[in-house]
N, C-alpha and C positions, 0 to 999 in steps of 0.2 A: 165475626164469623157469621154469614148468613144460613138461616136455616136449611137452606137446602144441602149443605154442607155439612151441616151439625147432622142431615137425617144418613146422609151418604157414610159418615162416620159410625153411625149408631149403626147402619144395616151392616156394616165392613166388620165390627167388633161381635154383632151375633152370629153374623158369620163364621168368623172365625172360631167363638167358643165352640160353635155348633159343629162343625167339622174340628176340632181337636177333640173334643167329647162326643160327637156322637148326636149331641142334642143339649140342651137347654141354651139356646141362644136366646129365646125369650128371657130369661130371667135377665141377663143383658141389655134386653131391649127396653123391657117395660122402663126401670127406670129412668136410661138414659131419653129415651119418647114424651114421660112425664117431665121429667127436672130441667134436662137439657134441651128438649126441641120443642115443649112447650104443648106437648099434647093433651086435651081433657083425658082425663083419665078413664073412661069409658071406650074413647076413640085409641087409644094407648093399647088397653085390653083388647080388641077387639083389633089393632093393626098388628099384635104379639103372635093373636093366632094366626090370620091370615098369613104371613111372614114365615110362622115356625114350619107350615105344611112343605111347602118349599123344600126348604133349607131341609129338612128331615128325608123328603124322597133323597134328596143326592145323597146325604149320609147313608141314609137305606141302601141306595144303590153299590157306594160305593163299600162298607161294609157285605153285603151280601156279596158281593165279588172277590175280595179279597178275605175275608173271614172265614164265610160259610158256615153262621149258626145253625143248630138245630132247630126248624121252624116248630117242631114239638113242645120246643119251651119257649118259644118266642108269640106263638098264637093268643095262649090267656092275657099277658099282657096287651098285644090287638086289642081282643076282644076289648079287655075292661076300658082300653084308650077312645074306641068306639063308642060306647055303653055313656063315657064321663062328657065324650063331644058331644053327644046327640044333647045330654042331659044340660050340661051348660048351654049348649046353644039356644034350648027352649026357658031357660029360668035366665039369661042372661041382662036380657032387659028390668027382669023384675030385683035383680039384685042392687042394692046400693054401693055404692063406693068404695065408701067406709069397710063394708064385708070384705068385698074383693081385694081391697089392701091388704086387709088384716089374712084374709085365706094364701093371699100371695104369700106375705110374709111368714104365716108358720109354715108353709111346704117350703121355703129359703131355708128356714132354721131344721126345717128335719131333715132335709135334704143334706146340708152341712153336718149336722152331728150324725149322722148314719155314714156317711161318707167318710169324716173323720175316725170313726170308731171301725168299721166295716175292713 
């Protein structure tokens, strides 16, 4: 299977979570970017986000259309998503690897046991 195939797969799968949930097709992608297509894992992290923005306005879209949250409780979350982008994107280079697996890794497991339990 040539990469370009493996990357068409990888986008097709975050996709898809991202639009059956709403959102984290990242968590989707990173790995299969790393493991499967062979990406340094800085380049990984950084084509997750690029990628997620996307993928998030059409959920946004299509949620706000058919849903119709109340932007009252949806705004703090904004903000803090804002707040965490700026911050990452300025400490992003200075972080190693190493961190950023492991930072991936425990919001994977909180995310699952809050989910599970919730």
């Amino acid at each position: 299977m040539t990469d370009k195939t493996k990357n068409r797969i990888a986008g097709t799968a975050g996709g898809l979570v991202n639009g059956a949930f709403g959102g984290g097709g990242g968590m989707v992608l990173l790995p299969l970017l790393t493991k499967w297509s062979g990406l340094e894992a800085k380049n990984a992290f950084a084509t997750c986000v690029a990628i997620i923005l996307p993928m998030c306005c059409v959920s946004t879209a299509v949620y706000l259309f058919r849903v119709r949250p109340d932007v009252g409780q949806v705004l703090p979350y904004l903000a803090g998503g804002v707040v965490g982008g700026v911050i990452s994107g300025l400490t992003f280079e200075k972080v190693p690897v190493r961190i950023l697996k492991l930072l991936f890794g425990a919001f994977l497991l909180y995310a699952g046991v809050r989910y599970l339990l919730w």
